[in-house]
N, CA and C atoms as an extended XYZ file, in Angstrom:
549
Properties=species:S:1:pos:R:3:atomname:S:1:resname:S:1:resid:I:1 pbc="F F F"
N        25.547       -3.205      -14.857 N   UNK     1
C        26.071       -4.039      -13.780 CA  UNK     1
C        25.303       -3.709      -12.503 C   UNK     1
N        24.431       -4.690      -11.852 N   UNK     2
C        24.413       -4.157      -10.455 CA  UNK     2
C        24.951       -3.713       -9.646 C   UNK     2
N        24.218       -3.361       -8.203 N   UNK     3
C        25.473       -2.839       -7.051 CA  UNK     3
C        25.951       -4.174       -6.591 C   UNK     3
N        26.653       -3.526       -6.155 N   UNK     4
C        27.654       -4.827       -4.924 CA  UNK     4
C        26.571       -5.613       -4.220 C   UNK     4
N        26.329       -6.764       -3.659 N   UNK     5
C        25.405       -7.540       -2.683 CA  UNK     5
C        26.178       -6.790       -1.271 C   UNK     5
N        27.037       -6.136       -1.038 N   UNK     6
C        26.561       -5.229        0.214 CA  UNK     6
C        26.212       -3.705        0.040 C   UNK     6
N        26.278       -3.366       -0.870 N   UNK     7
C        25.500       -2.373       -0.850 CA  UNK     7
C        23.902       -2.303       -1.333 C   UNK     7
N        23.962       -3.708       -2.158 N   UNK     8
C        22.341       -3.760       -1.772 CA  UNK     8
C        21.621       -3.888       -0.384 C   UNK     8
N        22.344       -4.976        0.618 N   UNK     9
C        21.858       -5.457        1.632 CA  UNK     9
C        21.585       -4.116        2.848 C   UNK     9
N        22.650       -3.330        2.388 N   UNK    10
C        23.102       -2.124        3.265 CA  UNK    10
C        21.478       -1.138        3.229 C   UNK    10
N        21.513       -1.021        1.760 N   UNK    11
C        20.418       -0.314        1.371 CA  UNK    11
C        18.926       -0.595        1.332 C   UNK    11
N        18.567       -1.901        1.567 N   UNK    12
C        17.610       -2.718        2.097 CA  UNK    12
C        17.104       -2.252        3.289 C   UNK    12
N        18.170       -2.668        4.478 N   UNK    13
C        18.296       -2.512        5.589 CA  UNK    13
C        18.087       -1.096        6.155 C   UNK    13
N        18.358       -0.294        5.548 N   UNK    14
C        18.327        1.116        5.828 CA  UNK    14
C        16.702        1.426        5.630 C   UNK    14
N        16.771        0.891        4.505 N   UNK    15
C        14.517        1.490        4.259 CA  UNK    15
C        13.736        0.554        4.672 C   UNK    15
N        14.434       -0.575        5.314 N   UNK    16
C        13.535       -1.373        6.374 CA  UNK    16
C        12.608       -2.408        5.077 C   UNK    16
N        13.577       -2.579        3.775 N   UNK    17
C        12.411       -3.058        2.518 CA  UNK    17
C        11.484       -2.898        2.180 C   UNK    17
N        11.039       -1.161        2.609 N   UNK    18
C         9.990       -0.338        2.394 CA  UNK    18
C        10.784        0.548        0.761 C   UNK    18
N         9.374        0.977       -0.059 N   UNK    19
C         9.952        1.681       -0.372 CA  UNK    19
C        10.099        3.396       -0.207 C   UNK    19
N        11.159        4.239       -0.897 N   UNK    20
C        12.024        5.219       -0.085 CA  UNK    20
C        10.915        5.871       -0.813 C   UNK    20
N         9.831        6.005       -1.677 N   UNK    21
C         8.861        7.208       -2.116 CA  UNK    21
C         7.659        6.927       -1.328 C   UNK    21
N         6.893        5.818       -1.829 N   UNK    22
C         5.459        5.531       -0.976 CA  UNK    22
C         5.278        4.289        0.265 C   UNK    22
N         6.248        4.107        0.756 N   UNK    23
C         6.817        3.678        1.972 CA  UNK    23
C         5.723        2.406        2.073 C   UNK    23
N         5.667        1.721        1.176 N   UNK    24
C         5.181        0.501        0.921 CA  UNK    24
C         6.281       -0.668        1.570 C   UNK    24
N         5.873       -1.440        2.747 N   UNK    25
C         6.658       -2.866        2.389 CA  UNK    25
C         6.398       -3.380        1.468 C   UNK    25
N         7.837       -4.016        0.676 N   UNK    26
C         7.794       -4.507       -0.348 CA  UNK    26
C         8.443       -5.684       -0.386 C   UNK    26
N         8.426       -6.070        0.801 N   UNK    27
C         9.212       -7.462        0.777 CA  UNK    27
C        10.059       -8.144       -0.294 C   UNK    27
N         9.912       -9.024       -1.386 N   UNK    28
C        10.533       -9.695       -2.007 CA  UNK    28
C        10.540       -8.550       -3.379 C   UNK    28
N         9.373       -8.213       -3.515 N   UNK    29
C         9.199       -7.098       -4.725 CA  UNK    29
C         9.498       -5.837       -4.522 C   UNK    29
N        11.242       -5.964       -4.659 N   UNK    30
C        11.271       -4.538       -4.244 CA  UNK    30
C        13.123       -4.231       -5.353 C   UNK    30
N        13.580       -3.553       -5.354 N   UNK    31
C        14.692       -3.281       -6.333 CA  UNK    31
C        15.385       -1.809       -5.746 C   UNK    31
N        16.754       -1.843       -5.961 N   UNK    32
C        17.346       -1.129       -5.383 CA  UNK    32
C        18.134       -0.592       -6.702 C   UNK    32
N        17.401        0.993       -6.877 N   UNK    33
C        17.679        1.747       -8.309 CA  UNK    33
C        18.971        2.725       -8.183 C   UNK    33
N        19.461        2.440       -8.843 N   UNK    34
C        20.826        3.679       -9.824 CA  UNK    34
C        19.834        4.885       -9.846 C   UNK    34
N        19.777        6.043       -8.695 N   UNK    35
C        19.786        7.375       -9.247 CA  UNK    35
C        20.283        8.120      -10.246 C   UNK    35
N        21.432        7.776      -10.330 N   UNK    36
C        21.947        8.301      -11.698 CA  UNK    36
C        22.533        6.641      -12.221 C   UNK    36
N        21.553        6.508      -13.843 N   UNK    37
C        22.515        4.944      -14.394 CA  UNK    37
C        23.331        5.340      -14.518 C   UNK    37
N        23.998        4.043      -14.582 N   UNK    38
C        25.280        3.599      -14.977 CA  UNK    38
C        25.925        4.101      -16.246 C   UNK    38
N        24.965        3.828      -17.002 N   UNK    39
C        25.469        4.220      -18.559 CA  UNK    39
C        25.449        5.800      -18.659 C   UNK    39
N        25.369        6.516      -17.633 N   UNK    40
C        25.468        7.882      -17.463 CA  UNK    40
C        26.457        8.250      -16.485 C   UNK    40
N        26.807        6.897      -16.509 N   UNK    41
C        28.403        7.160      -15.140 CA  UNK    41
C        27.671        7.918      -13.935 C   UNK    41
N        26.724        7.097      -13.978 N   UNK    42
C        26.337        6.617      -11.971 CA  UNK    42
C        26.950        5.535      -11.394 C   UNK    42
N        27.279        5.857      -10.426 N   UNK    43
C        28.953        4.587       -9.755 CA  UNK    43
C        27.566        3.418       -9.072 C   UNK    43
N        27.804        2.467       -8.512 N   UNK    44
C        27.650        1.141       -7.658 CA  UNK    44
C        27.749        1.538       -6.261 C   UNK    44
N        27.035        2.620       -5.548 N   UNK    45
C        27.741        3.216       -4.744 CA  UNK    45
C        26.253        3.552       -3.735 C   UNK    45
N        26.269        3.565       -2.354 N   UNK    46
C        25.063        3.365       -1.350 CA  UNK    46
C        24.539        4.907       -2.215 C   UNK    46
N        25.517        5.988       -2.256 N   UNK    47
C        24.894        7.533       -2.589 CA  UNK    47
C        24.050        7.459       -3.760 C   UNK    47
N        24.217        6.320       -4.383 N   UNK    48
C        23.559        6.674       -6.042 CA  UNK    48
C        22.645        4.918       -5.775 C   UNK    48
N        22.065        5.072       -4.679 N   UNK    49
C        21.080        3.792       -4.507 CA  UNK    49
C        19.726        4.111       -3.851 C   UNK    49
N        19.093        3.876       -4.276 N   UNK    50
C        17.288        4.013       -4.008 CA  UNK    50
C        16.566        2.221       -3.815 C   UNK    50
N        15.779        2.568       -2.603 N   UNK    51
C        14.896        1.355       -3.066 CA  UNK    51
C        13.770        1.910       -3.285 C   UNK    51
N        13.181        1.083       -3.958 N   UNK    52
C        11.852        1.247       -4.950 CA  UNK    52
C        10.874        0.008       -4.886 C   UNK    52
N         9.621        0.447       -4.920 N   UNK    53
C         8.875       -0.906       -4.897 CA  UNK    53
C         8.659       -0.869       -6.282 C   UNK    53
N         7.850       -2.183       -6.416 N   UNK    54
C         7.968       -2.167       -8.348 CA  UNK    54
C         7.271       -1.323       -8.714 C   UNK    54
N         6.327       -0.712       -8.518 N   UNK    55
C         5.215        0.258       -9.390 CA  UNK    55
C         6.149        1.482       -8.943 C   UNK    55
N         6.976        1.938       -8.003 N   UNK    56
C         7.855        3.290       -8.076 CA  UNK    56
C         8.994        2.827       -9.369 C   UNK    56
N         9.708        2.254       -9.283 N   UNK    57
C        10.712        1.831       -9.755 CA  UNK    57
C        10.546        1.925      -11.434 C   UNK    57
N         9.473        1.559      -11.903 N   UNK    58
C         8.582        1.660      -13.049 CA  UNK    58
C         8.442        3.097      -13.150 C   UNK    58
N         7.956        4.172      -12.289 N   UNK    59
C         7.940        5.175      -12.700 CA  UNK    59
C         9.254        6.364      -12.375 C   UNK    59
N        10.350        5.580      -11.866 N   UNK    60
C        11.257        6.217      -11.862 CA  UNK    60
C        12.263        5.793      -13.175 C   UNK    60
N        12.115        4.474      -13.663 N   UNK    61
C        13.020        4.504      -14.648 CA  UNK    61
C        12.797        4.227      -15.828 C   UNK    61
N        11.151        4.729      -16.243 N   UNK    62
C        10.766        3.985      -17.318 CA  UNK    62
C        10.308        5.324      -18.099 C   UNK    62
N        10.854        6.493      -17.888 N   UNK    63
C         9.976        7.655      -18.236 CA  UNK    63
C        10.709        8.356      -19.829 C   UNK    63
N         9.502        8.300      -20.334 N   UNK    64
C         9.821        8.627      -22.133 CA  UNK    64
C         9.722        9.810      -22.286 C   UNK    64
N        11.200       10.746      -22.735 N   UNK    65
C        10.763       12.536      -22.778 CA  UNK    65
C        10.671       12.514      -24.414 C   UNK    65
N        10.506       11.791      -25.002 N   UNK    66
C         9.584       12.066      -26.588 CA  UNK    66
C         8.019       11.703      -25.837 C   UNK    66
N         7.773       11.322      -25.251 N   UNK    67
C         5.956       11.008      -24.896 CA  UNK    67
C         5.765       11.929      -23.429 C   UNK    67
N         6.092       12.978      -23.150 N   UNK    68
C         6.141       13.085      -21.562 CA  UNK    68
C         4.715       13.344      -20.805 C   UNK    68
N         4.184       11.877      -20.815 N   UNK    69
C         3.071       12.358      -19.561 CA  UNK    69
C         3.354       12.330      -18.499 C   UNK    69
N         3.193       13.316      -17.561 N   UNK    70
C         3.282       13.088      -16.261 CA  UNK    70
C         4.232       13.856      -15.947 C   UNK    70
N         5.005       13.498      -14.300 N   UNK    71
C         6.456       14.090      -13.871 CA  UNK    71
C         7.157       13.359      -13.797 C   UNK    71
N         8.326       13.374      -14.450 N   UNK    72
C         9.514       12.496      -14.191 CA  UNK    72
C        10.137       12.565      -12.526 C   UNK    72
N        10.262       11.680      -11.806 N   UNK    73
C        11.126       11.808      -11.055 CA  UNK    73
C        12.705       12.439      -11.320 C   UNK    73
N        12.981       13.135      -10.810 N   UNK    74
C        14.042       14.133      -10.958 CA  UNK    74
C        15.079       13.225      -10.196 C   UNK    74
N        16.239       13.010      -10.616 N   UNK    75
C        17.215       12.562       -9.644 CA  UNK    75
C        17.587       13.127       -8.140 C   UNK    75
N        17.430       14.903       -8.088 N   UNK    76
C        17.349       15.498       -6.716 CA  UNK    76
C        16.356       14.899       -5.680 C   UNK    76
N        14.790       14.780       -6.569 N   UNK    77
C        14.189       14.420       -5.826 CA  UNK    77
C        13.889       13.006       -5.187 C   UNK    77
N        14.475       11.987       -6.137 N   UNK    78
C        14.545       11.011       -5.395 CA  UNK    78
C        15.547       10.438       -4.164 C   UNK    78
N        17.036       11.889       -4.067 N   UNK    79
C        17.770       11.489       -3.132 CA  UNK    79
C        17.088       12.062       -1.875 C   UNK    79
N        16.318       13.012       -1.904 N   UNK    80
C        15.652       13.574       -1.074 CA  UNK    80
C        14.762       12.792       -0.061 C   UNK    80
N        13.906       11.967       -0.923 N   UNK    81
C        13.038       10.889       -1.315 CA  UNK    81
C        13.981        9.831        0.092 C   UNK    81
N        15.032        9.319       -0.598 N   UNK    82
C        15.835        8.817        0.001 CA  UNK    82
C        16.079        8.603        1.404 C   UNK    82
N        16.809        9.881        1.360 N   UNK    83
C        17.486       10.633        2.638 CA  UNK    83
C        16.272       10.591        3.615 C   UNK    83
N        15.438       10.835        3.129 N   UNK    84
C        14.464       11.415        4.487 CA  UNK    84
C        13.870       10.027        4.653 C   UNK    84
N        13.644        8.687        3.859 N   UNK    85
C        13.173        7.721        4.701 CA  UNK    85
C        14.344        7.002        5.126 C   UNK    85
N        14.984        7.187        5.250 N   UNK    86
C        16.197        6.455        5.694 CA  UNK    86
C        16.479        7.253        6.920 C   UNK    86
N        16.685        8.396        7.064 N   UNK    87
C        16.706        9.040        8.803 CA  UNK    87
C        14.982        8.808        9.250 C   UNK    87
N        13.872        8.558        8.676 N   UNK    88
C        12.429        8.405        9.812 CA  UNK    88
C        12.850        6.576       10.006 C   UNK    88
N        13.733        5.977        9.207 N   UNK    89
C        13.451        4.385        9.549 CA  UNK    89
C        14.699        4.612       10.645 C   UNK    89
N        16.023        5.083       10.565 N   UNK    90
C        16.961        5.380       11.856 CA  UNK    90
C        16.241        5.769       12.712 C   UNK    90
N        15.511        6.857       13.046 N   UNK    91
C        15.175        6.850       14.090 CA  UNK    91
C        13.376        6.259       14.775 C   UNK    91
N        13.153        5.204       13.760 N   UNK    92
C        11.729        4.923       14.733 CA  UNK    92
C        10.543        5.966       13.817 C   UNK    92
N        10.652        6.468       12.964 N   UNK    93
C         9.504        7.319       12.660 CA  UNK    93
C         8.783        6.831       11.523 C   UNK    93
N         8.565        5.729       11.793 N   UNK    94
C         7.817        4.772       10.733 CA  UNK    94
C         6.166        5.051       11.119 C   UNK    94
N         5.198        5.540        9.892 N   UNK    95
C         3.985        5.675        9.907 CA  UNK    95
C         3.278        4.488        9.554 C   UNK    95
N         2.670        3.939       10.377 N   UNK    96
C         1.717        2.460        9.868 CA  UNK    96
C         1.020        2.383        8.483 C   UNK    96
N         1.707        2.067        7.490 N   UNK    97
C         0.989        2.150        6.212 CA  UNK    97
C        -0.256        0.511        6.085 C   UNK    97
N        -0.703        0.363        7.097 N   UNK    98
C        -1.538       -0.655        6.555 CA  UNK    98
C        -2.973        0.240        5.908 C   UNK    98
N        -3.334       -0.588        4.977 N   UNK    99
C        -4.549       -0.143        3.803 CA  UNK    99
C        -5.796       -0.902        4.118 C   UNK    99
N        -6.970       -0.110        3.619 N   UNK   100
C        -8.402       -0.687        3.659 CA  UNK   100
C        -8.497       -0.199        2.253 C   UNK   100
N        -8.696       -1.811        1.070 N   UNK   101
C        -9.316       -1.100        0.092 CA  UNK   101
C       -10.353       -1.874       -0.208 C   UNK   101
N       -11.371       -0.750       -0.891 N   UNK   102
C       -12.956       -1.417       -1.176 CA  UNK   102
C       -13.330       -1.259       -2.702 C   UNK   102
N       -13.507       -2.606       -2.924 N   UNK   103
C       -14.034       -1.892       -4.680 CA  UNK   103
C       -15.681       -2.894       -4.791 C   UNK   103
N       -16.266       -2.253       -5.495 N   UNK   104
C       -17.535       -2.578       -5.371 CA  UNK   104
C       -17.664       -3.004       -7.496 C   UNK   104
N       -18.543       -4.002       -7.136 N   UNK   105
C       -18.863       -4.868       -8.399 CA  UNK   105
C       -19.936       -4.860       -8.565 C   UNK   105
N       -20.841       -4.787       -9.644 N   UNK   106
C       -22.088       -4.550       -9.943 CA  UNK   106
C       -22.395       -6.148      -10.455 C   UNK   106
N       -23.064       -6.654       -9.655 N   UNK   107
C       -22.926       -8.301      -10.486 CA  UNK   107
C       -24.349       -8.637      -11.190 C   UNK   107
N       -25.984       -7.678      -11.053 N   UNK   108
C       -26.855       -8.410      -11.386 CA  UNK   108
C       -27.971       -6.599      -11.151 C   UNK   108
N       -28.147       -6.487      -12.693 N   UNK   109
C       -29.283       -5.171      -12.360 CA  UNK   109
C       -30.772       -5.876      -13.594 C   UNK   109
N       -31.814       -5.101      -13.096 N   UNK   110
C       -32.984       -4.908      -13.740 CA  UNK   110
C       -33.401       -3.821      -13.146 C   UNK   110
N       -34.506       -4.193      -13.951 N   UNK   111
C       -35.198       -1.812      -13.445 CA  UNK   111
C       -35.489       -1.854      -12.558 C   UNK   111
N       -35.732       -3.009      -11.418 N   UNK   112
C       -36.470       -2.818      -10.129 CA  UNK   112
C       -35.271       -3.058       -8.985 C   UNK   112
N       -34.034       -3.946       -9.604 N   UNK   113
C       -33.347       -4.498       -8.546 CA  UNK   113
C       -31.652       -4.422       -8.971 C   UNK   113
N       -30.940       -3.623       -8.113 N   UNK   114
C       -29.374       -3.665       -8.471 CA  UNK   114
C       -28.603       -4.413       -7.275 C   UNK   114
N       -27.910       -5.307       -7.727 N   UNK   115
C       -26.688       -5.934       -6.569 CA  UNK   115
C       -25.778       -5.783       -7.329 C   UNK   115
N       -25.016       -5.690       -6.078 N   UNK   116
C       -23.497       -5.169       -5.895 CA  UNK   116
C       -22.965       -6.335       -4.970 C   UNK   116
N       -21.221       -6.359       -5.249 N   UNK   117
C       -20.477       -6.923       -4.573 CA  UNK   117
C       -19.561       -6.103       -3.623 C   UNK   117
N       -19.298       -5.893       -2.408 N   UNK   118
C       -18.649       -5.192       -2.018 CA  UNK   118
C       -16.894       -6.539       -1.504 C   UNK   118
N       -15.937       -5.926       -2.025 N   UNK   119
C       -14.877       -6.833       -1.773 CA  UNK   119
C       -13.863       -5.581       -0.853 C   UNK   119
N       -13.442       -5.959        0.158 N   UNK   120
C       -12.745       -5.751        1.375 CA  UNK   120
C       -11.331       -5.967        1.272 C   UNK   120
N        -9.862       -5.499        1.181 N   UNK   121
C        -8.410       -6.064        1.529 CA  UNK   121
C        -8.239       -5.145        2.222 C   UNK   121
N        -7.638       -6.163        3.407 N   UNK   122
C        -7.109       -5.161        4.462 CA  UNK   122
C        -5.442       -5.664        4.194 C   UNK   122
N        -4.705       -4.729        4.001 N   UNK   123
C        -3.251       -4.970        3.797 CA  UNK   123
C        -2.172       -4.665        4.862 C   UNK   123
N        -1.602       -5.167        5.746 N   UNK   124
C        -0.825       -5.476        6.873 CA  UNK   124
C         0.332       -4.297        6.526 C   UNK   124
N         0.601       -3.296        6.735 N   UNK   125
C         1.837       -2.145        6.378 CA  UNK   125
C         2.188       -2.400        7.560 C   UNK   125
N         1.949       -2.694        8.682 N   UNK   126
C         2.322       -2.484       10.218 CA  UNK   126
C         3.828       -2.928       10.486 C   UNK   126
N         4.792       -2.754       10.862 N   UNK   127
C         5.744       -3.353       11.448 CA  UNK   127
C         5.319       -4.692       12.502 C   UNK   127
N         4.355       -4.614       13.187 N   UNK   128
C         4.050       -5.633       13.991 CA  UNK   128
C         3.192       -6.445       13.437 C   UNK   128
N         2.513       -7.347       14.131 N   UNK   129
C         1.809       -8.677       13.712 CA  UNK   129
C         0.281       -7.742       13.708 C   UNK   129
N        -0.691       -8.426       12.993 N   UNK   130
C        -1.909       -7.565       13.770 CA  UNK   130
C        -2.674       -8.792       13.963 C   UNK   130
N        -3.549       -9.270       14.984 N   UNK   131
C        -4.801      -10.087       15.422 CA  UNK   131
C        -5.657       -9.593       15.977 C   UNK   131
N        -6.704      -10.079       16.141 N   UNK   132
C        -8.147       -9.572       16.829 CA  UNK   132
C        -8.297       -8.274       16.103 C   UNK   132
N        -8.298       -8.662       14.889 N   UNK   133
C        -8.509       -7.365       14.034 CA  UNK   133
C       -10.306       -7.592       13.711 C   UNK   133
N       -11.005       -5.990       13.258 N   UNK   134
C       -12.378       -5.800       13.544 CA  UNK   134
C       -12.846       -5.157       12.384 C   UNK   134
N       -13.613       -5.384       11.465 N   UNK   135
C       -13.842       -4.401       10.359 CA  UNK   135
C       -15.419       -3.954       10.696 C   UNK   135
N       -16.104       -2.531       10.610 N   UNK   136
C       -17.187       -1.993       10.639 CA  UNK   136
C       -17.604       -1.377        9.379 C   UNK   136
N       -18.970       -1.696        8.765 N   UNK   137
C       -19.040       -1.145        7.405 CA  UNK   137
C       -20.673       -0.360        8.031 C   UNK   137
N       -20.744        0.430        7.681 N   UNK   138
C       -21.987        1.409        7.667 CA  UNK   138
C       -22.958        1.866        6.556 C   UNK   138
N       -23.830        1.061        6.131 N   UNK   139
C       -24.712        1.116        4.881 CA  UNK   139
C       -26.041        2.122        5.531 C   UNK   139
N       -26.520        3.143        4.627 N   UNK   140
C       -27.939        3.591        4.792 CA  UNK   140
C       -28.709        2.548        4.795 C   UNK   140
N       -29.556        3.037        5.667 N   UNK   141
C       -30.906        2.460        6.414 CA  UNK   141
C       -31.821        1.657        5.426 C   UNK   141
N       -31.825        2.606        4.218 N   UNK   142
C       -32.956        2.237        3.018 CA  UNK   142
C       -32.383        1.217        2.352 C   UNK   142
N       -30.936        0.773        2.195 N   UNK   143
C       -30.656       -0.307        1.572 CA  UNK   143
C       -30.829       -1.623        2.134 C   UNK   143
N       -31.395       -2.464        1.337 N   UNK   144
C       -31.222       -3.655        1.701 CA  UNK   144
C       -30.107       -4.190        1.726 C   UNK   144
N       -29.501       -5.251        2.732 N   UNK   145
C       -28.302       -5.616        2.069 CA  UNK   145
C       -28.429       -7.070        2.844 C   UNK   145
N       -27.793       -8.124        2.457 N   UNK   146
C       -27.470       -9.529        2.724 CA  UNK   146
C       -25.900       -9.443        2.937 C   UNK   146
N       -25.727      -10.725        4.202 N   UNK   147
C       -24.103      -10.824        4.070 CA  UNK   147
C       -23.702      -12.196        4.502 C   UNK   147
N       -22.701      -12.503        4.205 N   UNK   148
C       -22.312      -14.168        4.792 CA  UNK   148
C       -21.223      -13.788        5.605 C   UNK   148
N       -20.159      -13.034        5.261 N   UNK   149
C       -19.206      -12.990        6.594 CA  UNK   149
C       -19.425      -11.666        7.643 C   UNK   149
N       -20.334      -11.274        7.534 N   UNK   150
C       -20.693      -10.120        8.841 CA  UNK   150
C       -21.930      -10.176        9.396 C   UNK   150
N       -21.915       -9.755       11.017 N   UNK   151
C       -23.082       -9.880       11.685 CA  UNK   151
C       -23.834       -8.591       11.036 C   UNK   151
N       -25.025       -8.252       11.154 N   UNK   152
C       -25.873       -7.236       11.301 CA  UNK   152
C       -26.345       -6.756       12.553 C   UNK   152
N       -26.195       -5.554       12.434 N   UNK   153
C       -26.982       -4.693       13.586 CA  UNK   153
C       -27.889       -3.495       13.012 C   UNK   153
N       -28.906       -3.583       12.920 N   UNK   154
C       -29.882       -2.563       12.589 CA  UNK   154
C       -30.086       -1.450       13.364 C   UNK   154
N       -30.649       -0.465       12.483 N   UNK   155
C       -31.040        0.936       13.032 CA  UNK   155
C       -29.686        1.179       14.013 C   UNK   155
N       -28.526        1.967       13.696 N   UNK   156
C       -27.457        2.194       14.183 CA  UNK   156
C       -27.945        4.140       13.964 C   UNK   156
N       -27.526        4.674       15.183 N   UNK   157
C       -27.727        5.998       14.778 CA  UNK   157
C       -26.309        6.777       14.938 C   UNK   157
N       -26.204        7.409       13.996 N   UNK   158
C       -24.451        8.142       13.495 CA  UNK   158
C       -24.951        9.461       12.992 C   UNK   158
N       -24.448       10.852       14.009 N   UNK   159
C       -25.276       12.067       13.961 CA  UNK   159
C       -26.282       12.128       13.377 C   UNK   159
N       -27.581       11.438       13.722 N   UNK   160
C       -28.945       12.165       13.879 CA  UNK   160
C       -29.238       11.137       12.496 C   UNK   160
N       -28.661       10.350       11.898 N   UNK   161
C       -28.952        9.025       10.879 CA  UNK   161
C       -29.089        7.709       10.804 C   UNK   161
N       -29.472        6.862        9.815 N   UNK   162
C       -29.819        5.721       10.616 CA  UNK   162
C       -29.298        4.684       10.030 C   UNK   162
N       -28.460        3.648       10.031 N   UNK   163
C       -27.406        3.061        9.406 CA  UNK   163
C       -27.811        1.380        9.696 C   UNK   163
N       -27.897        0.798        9.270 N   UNK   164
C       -27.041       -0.900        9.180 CA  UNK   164
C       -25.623       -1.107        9.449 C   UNK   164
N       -25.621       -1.715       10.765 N   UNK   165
C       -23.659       -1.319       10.532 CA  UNK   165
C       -23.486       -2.944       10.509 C   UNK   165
N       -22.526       -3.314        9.783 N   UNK   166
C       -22.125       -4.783        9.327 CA  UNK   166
C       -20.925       -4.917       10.398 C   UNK   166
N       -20.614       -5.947       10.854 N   UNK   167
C       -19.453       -6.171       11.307 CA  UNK   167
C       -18.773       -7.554       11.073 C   UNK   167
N       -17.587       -7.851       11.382 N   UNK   168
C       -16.693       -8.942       11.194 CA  UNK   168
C       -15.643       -9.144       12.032 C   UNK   168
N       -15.112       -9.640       12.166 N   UNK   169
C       -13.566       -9.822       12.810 CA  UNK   169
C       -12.877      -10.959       12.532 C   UNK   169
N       -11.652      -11.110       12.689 N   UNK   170
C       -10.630      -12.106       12.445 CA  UNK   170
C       -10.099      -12.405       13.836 C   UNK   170
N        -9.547      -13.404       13.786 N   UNK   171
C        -8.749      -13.876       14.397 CA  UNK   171
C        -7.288      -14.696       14.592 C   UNK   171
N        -6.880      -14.093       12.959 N   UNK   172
C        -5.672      -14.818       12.132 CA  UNK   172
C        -4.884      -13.758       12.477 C   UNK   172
N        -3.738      -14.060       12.475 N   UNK   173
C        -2.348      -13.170       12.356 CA  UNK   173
C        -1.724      -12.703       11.160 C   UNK   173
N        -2.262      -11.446       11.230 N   UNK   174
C        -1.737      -10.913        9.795 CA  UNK   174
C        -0.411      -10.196        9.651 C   UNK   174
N         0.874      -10.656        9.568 N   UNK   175
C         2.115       -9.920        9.430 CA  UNK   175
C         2.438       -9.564        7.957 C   UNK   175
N         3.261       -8.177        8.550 N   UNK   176
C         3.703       -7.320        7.768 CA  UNK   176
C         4.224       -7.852        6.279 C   UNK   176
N         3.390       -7.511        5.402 N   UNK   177
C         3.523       -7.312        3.773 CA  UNK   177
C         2.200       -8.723        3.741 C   UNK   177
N         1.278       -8.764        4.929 N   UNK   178
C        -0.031       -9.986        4.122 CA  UNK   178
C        -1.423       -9.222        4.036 C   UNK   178
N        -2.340      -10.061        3.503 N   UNK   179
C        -3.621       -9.506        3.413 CA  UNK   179
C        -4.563      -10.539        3.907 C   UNK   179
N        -5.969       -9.848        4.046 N   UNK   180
C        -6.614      -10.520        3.688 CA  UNK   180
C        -7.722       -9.663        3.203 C   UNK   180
N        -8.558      -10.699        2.537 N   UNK   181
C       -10.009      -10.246        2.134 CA  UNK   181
C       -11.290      -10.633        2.388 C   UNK   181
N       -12.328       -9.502        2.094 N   UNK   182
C       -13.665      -10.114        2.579 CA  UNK   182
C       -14.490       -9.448        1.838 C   UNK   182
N       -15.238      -10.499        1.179 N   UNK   183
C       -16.539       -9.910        0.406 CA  UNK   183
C       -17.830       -9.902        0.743 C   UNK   183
């Protein structure tokens, strides 16, 4: 049985729809877990409620002790878990979780010539809006590189080295739980 719809809302509200381990906004994808289930006579109750984003939530309640890889989340530790983001969101002590992630794609090699794709998400964790946002990428000197969404500036010197620094910027409004990307 789920919790009550106010003690979900209660418990929402409290972690700000972040979740209470890796303090991810999780906006719509997010679930509010039985520390102790039910079927173990854990009550419907704010004390025995966690929010979780889906990839926590997955590893808090999906854990096999005939297969045990890994660490189980411990029930202590997730009230802990809990407790402590729920007094940093009471009082204001929210850390800006927005992300820069880069993954690079190898799209075209021979013995003389390798390209790569470099792909960019910048992910909005901020409580506030962000605009006039600026991305700087810094490639060695010896690489060649081509780009369609960044200016070039050559020979950049960064302690005593000599860099290509790429740049970009936006001018869209990126609020909390959006992205964008750039390749």
């Amino acid at each position: 049985m789920p919790f009550p719809h106010s003690v979900r809302e209660e418990a929402l509200v409290k972690a700000k729809r972040r979740c209470c381990v890796c303090h991810e906004f999780a906006g719509r994808s997010i679930n509010v877990h039985h520390i102790k289930q039910e079927a173990d006579g854990g009550a419907n109750t704010l004390d025995n409620a966690i929010v979780l984003c889906l990839r926590c939530h997955a590893e808090a309640g999906h854990f096999n002790p005939k297969h045990p890889l890994g660490t189980k989340y411990a029930p202590s530790e997730l009230i802990k878990h809990r407790d402590a983001w729920f007094e940093a969101c009471e009082h204001g002590n929210i850390q800006d979780t927005s992300t820069v992630e880069v993954k690079v794609k190898r799209t075209y090699t021979t013995s003389d010539l390798h390209k790569y794709i470099l792909l960019f998400t910048f992910h909005n964790g901020n409580e506030n809006a962000v605009s006039g946002w600026k991305l700087d990428v810094l490639v060695p000197y010896l690489f060649k590189v081509s780009t369609v969404e960044f200016d070039t500036y050559h020979d950049v010197n960064v302690d005593g080295k000599r860099y290509n620094k790429l740049q970009t910027a936006g001018s869209d409004v990126l609020y909390l739980g959006e992205s964008v990307e750039l390749t």
